[in-house]
C-alpha positions as CSV (number, residue, x, y, z in Angstrom):
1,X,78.7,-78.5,166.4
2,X,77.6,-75.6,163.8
3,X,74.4,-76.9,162.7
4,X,73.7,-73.9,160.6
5,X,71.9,-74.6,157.4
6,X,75.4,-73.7,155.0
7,X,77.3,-76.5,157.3
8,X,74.6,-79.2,157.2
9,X,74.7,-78.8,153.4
10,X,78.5,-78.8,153.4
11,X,78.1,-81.9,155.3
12,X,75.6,-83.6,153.2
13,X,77.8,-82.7,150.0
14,X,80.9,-83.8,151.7
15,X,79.8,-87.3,151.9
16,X,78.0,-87.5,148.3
17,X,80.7,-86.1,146.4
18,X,83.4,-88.9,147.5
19,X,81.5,-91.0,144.4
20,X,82.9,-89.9,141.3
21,X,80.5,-88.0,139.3
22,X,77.8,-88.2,141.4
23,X,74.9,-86.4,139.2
24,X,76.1,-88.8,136.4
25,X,76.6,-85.5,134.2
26,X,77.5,-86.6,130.3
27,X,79.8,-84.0,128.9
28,X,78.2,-85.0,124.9
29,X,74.9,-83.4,126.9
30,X,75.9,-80.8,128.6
31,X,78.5,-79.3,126.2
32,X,75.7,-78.1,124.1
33,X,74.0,-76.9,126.6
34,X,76.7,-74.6,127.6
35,X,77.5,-73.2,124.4
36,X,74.0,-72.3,123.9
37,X,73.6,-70.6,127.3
38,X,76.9,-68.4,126.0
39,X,75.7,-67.7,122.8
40,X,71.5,-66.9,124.5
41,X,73.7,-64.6,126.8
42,X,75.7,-62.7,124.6
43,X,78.5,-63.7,126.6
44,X,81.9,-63.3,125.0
45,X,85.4,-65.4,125.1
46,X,87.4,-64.4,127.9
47,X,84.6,-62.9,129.8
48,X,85.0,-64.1,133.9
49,X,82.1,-66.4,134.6
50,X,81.9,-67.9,138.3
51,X,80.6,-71.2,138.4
52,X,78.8,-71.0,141.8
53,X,77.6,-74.1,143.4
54,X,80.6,-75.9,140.9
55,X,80.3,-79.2,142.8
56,X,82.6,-81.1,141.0
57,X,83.4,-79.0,138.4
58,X,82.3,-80.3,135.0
59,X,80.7,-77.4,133.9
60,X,83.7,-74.9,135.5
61,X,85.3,-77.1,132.6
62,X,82.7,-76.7,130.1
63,X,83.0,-73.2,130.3
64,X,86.4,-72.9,130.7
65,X,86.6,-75.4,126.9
66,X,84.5,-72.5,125.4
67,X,87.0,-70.2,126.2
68,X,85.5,-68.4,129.1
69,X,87.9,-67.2,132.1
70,X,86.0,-69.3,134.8
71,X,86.4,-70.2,138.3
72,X,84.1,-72.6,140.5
73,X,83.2,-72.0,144.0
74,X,81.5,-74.7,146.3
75,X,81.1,-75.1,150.0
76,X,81.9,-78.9,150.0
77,X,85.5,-79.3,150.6
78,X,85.3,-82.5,149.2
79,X,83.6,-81.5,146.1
80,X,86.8,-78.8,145.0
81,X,88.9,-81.7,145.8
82,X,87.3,-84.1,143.4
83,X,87.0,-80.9,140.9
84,X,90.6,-80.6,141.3
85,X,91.4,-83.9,140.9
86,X,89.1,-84.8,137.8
87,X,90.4,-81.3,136.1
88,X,94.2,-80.5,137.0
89,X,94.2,-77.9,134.2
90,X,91.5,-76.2,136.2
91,X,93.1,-76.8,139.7
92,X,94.0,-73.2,141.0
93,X,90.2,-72.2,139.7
94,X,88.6,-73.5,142.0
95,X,87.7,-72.5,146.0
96,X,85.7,-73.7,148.9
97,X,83.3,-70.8,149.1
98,X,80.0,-70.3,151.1
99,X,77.5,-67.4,148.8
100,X,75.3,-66.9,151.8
101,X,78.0,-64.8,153.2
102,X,78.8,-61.1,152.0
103,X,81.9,-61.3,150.0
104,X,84.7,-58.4,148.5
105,X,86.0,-60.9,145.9
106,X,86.9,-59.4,142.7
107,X,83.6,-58.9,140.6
108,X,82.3,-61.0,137.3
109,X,80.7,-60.3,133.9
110,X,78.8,-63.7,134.8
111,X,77.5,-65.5,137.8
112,X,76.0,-69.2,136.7
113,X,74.3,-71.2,139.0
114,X,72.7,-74.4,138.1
115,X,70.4,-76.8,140.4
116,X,71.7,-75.3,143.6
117,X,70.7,-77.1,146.9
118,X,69.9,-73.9,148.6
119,X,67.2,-73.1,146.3
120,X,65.9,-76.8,146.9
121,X,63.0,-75.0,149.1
122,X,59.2,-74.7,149.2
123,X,59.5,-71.2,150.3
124,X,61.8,-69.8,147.1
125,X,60.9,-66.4,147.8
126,X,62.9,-66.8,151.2
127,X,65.9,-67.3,149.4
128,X,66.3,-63.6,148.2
129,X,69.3,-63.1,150.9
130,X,71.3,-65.6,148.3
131,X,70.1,-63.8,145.6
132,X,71.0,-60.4,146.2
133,X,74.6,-62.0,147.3
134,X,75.0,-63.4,143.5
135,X,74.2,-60.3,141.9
136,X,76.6,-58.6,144.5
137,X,79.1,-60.1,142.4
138,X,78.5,-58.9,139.5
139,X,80.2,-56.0,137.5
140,X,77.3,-53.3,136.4
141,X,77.1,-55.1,133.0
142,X,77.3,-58.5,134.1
143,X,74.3,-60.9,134.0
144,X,73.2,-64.4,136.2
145,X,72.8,-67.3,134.0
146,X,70.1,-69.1,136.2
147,X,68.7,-72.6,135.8
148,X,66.8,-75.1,137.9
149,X,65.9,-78.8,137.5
150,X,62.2,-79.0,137.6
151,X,58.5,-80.8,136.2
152,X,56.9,-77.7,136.8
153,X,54.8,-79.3,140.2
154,X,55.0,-77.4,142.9
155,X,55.9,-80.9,144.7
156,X,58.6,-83.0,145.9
157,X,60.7,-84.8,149.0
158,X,64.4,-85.1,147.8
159,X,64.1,-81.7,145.1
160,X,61.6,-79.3,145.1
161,X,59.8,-79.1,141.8
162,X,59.2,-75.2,141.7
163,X,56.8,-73.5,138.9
164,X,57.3,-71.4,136.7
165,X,55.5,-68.9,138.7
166,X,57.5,-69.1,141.6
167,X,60.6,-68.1,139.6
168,X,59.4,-65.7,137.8
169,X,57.8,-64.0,141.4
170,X,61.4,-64.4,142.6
171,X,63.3,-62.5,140.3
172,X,60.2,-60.1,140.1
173,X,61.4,-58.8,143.5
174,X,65.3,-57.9,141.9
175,X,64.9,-56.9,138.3
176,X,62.3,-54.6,135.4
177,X,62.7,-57.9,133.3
178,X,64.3,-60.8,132.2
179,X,64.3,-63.7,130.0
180,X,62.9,-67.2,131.6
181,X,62.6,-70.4,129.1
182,X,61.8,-74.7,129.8
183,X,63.9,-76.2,127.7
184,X,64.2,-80.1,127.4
185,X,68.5,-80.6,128.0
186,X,68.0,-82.1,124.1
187,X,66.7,-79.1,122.8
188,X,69.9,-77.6,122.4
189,X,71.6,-80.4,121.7
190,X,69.8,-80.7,118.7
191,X,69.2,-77.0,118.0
192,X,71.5,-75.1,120.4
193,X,70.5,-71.7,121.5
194,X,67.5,-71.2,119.0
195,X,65.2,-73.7,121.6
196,X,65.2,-70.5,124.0
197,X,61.3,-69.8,122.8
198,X,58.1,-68.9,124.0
199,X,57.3,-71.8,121.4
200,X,59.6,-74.5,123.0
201,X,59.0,-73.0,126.5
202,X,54.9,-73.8,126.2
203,X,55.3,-77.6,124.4
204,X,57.9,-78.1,126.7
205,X,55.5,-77.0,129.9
206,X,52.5,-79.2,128.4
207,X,54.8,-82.0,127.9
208,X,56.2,-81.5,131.0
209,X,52.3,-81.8,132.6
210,X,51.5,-84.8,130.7
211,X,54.3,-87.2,131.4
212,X,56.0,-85.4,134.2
213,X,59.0,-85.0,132.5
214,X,61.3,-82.8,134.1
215,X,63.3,-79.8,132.3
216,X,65.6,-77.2,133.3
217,X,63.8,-73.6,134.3
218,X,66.8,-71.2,132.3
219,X,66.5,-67.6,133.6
220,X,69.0,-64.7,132.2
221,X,69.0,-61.9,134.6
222,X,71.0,-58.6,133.7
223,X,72.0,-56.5,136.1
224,X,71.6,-53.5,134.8
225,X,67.9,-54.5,134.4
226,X,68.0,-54.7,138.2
227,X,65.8,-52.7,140.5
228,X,67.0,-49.3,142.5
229,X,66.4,-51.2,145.7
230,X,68.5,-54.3,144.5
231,X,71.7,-52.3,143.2
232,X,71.3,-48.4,144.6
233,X,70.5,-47.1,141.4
234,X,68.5,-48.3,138.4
């Protein structure tokens, strides 16, 4: 039996995802959320967006709702099914796909990836390999719309709570800059993309120390911000 870490994920996912819904995502939530990402992003209708990590799909459909050309990938086969299911409009948009291996799929103006399991590690500067692969897929101009359940702790059993720091070292390694927020989910509900501040980013972090309260770690990474090492060329 392959017991390689891809499969036992796969594995684990297969089994979860037979619930319906199993994160509990609210669309009335996350809908805002999306649009503000797209409009943080620059991101315009019709651009190609993969949804990496799409589980079971809602925000493939989000996207797709704000008129991006969008396509959700996942290793679970169980998760596509359920995406497929729960969005028929959606169905031929969505593939059982492992991004830990090198791929020669068509490229994308935008790669998001959101709470993915294989960044669920202490050690999130040994996750490059997966890193590199996502911005493999981009076209020169495209960008990764990152973003990462966290309270900012350094700690955890079931999720790993990872710092600000340890993103920000992480994407150090790949790009001359890019944009990183915290943003409370409500933020931009209430106030859409304008809650991408330093200003929201630091109350949000103190907030975040006080009660524990977790947010979501948002990072935009262009790639032609990228490093000659990362892409070949600057």
């Amino acid at each position: 039996m392959d017991r390689s870490p891809a499969n036992e994920t796969a594995r684990l996912y297969d089994e979860v995802y037979k619930q319906d819904n199993y994160f509990g995502c609210r669309e009335w939530l996350y809908r805002p959320y999306v649009k503000a990402l797209i409009s943080l992003s620059g991101l315009k209708k019709g651009a190609t967006v993969l949804d990496a990590g799409c589980g079971q799909g809602i925000f493939t459909d989000l996207f797709a709702k704000e008129g991006m050309s969008v396509f959700g990938v996942d290793i679970s086969q169980v998760g596509i099914q359920k995406a497929k299911e729960k969005y028929p409009h959606l169905s031929d948009h969505f593939f059982v796909f492992d991004l830990l291996r090198p791929s020669d799929i068509g490229k994308v103006d935008c790669v998001f990836i959101r709470c993915f399991s294989l960044y669920d590690v202490k050690d999130f500067i040994g996750t490059e390999p997966l890193t590199r692969n996502l911005f493999d897929l981009l076209r020169p101009e495209g960008l990764i719309i990152f973003a990462y359940n966290s309270n900012l702790s350094r700690t955890g059993t079931t999720w790993f709570n990872h710092s600000l720091s340890d993103i920000k070292n992480h994407f150090n390694l790949f790009l001359s800059g890019f944009e990183i927020y915290f943003i409370n989910k409500l933020d931009t509900f209430s106030l859409g993309y304008l809650s991408f501040n330093k200003l929201f980013t630091f109350i949000n972090q103190v907030a975040s120390g006080i009660t524990g309260f977790s947010g979501d770690i948002i990072v935009i990474a262009r790639k032609d911000h990228c490093i000659e090492a990362v892409t070949g060329r600057k």
